[in-house]
N, C-alpha and C positions, 0 to 999 in steps of 0.2 A: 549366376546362371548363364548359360550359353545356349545359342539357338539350334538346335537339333537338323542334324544332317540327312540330305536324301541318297545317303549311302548307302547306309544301313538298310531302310526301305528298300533300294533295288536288289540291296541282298539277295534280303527275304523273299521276294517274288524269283529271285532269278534261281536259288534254290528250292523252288517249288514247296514252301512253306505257305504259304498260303494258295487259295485255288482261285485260277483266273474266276472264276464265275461269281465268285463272293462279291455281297455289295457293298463293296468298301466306300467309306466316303471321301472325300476332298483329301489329296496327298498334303505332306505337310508343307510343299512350299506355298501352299495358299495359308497355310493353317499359321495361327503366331503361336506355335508351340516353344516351350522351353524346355530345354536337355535338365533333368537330374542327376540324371550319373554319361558321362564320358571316358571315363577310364578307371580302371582298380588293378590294386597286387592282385586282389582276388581274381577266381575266372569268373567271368559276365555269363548269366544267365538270362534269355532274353526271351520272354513272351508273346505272339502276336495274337490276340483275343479274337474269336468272333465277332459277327456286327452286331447280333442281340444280346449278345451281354452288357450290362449296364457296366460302365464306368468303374462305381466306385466299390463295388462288392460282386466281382466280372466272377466266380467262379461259383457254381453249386457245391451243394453236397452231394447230392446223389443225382444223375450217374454223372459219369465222366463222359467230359465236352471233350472235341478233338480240335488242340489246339496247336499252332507252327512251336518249336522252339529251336532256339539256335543258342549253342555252349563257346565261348570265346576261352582258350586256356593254354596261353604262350607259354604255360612253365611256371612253377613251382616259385613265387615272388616277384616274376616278372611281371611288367605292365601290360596291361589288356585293354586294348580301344572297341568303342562302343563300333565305331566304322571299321574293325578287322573282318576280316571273312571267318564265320563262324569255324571253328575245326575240332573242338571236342564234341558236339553233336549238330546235324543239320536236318529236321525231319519233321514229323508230327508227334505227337504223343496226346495220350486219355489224363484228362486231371481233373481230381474232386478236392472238396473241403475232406480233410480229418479231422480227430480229435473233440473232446465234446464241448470243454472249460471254452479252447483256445474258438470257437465258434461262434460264440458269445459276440453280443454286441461292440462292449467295453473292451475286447482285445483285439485290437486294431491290426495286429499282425496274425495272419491265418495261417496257417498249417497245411498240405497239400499231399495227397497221394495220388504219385502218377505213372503210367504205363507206357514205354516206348512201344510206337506202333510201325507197320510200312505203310505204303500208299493206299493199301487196302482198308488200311484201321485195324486187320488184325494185330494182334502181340507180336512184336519182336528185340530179341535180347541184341540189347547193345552195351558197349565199356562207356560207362559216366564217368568222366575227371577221374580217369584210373585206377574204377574199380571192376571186380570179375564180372566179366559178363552176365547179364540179369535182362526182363525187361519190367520187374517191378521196383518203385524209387518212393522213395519219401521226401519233400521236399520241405524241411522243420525249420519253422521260423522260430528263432528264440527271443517273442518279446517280452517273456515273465520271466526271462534269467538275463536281470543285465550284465553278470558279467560274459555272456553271450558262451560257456563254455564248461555248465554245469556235465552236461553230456558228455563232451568229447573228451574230458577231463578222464572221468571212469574207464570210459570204452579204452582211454588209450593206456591207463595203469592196468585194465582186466589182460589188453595182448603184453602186456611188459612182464605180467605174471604165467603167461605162457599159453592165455585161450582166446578162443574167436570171439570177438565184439563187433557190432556190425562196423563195418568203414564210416566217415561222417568225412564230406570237404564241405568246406566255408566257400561262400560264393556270395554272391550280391546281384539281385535280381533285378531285373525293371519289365513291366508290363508296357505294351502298347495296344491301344482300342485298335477300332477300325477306322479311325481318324489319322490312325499313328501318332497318338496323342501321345509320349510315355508317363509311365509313373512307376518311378521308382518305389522299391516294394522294403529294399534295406539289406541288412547280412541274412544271407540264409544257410543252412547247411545241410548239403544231397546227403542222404542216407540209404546202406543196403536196410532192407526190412528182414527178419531173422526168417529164412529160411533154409529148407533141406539142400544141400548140392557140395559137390566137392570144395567149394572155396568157401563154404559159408559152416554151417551145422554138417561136419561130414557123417550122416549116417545113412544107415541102409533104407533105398527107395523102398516105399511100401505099396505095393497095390491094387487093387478090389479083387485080385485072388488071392492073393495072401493072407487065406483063412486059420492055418491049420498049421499045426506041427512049430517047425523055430520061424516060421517066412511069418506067423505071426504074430513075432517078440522082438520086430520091431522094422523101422524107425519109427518113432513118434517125437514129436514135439506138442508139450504141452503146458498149460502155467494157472497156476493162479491170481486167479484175477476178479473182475468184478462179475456177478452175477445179474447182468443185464439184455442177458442174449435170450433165444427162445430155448425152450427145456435142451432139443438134442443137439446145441452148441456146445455141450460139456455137463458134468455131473457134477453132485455133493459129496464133498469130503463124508467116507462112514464116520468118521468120529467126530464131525464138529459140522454143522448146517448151516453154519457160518463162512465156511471155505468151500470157493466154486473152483473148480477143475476145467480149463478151456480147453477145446482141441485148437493145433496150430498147425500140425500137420500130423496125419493129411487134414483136412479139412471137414469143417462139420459136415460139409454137404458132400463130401469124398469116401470118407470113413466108412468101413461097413460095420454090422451087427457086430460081428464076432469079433472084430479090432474095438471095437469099443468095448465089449463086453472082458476082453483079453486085458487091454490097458487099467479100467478099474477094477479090477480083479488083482492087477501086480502090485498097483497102490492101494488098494481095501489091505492086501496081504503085510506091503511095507509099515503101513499105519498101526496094524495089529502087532505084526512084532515091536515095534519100536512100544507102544503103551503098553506088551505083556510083563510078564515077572523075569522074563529070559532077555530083555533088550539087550544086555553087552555081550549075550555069545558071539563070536562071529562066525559061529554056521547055521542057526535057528534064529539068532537075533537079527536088528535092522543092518547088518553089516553086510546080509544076504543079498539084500535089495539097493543101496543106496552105490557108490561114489562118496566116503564120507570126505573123503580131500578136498572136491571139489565142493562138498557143503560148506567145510568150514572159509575154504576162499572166498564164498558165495556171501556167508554172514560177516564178514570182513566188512567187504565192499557195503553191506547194505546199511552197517553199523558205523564205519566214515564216516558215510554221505547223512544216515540218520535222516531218511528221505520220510515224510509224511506219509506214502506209499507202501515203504521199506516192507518185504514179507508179503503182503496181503495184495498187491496190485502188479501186473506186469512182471511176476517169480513166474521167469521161462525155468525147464524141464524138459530134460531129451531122454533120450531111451534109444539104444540101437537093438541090432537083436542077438541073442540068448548065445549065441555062437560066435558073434565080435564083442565078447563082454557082458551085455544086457542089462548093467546094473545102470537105475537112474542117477544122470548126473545134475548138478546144477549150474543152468545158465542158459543162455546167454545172459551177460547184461543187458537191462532194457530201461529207461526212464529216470531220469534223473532231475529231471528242471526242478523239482519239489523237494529237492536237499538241499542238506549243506547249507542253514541260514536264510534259505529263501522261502521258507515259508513258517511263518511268524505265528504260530495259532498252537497252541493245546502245548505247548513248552517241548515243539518239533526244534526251535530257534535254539534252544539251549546247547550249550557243549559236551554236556552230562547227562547220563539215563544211558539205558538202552533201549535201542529202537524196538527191539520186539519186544518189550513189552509193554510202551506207549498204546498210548488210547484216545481217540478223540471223538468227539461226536459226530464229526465230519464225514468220517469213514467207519465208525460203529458197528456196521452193517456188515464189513470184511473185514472179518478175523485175520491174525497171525495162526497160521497151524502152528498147533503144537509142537511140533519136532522139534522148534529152533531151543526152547525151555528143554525137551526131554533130553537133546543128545547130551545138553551140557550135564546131566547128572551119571555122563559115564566116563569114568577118570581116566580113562584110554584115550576116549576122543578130546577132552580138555586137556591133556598130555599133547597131543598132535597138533592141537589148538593154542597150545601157548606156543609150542616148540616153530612150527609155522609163523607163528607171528614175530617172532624174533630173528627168524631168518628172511623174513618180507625189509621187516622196520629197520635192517642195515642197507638190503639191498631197494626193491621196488617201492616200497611203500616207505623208504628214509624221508623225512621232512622236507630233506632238501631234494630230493627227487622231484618229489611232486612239485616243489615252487621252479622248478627249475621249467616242466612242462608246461605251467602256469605263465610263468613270461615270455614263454614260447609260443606261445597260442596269442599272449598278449603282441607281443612283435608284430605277429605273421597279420590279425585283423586291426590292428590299433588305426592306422588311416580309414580305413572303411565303416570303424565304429563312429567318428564322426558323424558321416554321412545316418549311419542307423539311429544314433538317439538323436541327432536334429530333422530325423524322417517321423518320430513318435511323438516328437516333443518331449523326451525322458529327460529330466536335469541329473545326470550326471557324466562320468566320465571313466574308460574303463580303465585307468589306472586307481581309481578310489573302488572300485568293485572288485580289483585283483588284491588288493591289498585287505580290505575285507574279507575275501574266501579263505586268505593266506593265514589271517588275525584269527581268523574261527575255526578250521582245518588243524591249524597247528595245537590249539586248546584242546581241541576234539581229540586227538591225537596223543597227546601226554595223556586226558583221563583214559583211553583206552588202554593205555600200558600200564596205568596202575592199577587197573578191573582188570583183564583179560585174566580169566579165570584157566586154572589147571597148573602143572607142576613138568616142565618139561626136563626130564631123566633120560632122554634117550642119549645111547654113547657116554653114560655117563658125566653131563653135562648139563648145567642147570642154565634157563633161558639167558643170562647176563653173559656167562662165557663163552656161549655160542659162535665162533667167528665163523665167519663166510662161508670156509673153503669147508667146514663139520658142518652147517644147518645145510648147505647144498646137496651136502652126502645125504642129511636127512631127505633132505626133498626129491631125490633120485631115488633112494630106498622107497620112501612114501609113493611113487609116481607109479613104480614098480610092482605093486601089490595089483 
């Protein structure tokens, strides 16, 4: 331990991070404070609290307090000192608790949704650790995934596959009271949140006159998820009252009559073709409505990971409108900490099954829609389905691909995780946690190649002789449609 400097401290005030009139107490050269973190590869994220926040659980849920932060971030591996001048962010910003598990007593590491604001407190968009300008941020602690990279794992195979995943950086936080007491908080990692805008979800703005004609068929973002919100957060699946329909954008409280009424009307319509007697046409069947390419990437991913969630929780859904395409696609990706071996209950841990059709008591209550069982009974789409997966399993999704990303991520935090499992008290070490995801990934990974159902004939070409430069042609023809 070393004793915490009053450098940092003049920073902060000299950056008008905090406000002369706050009644801060006793600076720390009175104070026998001790430094927890002094420097990291990672960038420093650094807190200065209110004075009525308590100490050791300093942040609500609801609303967002306005608190100093200051972002330290010399560069991609290089060293970052707690007494640099902050220079990836120096300002205020709005931060609440997230999430409902991670809020919990027993989960010592919180979850954060925060808003860059100016002097005012209004919203304003700033670039976080190098990502598009925004000013909404997620700030995700991974204390229920030690190998701290169940997330960034996905999000970074889903852009390698060619789509938008939010950005995720690693960072290592510490908090300071009004004492400038710090306390170190461990690894975190900044998150965009999945919204509409050119660098993110690029679809068309929707709104409050965009009643009528094509202006309103689209954009939307929308997902299935949990049915915990008030009635007009979203609606019920017609076919199954078990599958809840979220709005994401625009927003419940945004949305008008007729976009809502437009949106479950396109999905009432998709649902019905896909369960009538006509599903494999592709002009009356579900070929009218979906993105089936981007479904089957979608069930990929969700079948990897084999997420306790998988289908039923956090399945984002975009929609642009009728005139840039209109058919629903699937995605973004979203949530992963509950894959891939980390969560041990209803035989989720297993290598084997598939995830849609898993069931637990847990989450009982949120169905898998049906679609993911229906498409597979149309030997077009399980044709596309296997032929896809055998031009992923050379390229993106190669065994060795992934571990390759795996100890790349391991590199980049491995000093820093130190500090995170001896901030939790967690007994392990992320080299036994990478090698773990890598033990059960790769298992996961061989059963998927002897299941993945369908007969890939395109080009004349069955999924084994598929090389590169033929499945790329596939995936160009496919992309093309």
């Amino acid at each position: 331990m070393r004793n915490f400097t009053l450098v940092f401290i003049a920073l902060f005030f000299s950056l008008g991070l905090i406000k002369a009139q706050a009644p801060f107490g006793p600076l720390a050269s009175t104070q026998a404070v001790t430094l927890t973190l002094d420097s990291s590869k990672l960038p420093i994220v650094a807190l200065k609290l209110p004075f009525l926040l308590p100490a050791n659980d300093p942040i609500p849920d609801t609303p967002k307090v306005t608190v100093g932060m200051g972002i330290i971030n010399n560069g991609y591996n290089v060293m970052n000192h707690i007494t640099d001048v902050p220079n990836g962010y120096k300002g205020q910003i709005g931060i609440e608790k997230r999430g409902s598990i991670s809020q919990t007593s027993w989960f010592l590491q919180k979850s954060y949704g925060l808003e860059t604001r100016d002097i005012s407190g209004a919203d304003s968009d700033a670039v976080i650790l190098g990502m598009p300008i925004e000013h909404d941020w997620i700030l995700y602690g991974p204390y229920d995934d030690e190998s701290l990279m169940r997330n960034t794992l996905i999000y970074q195979l889903g852009r390698d596959m060619g789509y938008y995943t939010p950005r995720a950086k690693y960072c290592e936080v510490q908090f300071y009271n009004y004492l400038w007491q710090p306390d170190y908080r461990g690894i975190y990692i900044m998150m965009e949140k999945i919204k509409r805008d050119a660098n993110r979800v690029n679809i068309s703005k929707l709104t409050p006159i965009d009643n009528t004609g094509d202006d309103v068929t689209g954009g939307y973002i929308f997902a299935v998820d949990k049915n915990i919100w008030a009635n007009d957060s979203g609606w019920i699946s017609l076919k199954d009252a078990g599958v809840f329909f979220s709005y994401k954008y625009p927003k419940s409280d945004d949305i008008t009559i007729q976009q809502k009424n437009y949106l479950k009307a396109y999905v009432d319509s998709f649902e019905t073709a896909l369960q009538g007697p006509n599903f494999m046409s592709p002009t009356i069947g579900y070929k009218k409505y979906i993105d089936h390419n981007t479904f089957i990437d979608f069930f990929f991913m969700q079948e990897i990971s084999k997420s306790i969630d998988a289908f039923r929780r956090s399945a984002y859904l975009y929609k642009d409108k009728n005139s840039k395409g209109g058919k629903i696609k699937a995605g973004p990706l979203w949530d992963f900490n509950s894959a891939m071996y980390n969560v041990k209950l209803c035989a989720f841990e297993q290598d084997t099954g598939w995830a849609y059709k898993s069931t637990c008591w847990i989450n009982s209550a949120y169905h898998v829609p049906f679609w993911w069982g229906r498409l597979l009974q149309d030997s077009n789409y399980t044709k596309d389905l296997k032929c896809r997966w055998a031009q992923l399993r050379s390229t993106t999704l190669d065994t060795t691909h992934i571990f390759k990303i795996i100890d790349s991520i391991k590199t980049y935090v491995s000093d820093a995780s130190v500090r995170h499992f001896l901030r939790f008290d967690i007994n392990t070490n992320l080299q036994i946690q990478c090698d773990t995801l890598k033990w059960w990934l790769k298992k996961r990974l061989a059963w998927l190649d002897s299941k993945m159902p369908g007969l890939c004939t395109t080009i004349g070409l069955s999924e084994k002789k598929c090389s590169k430069i033929h499945c790329r042609h596939i995936q160009i023809q496919r992309r093309g449609n």
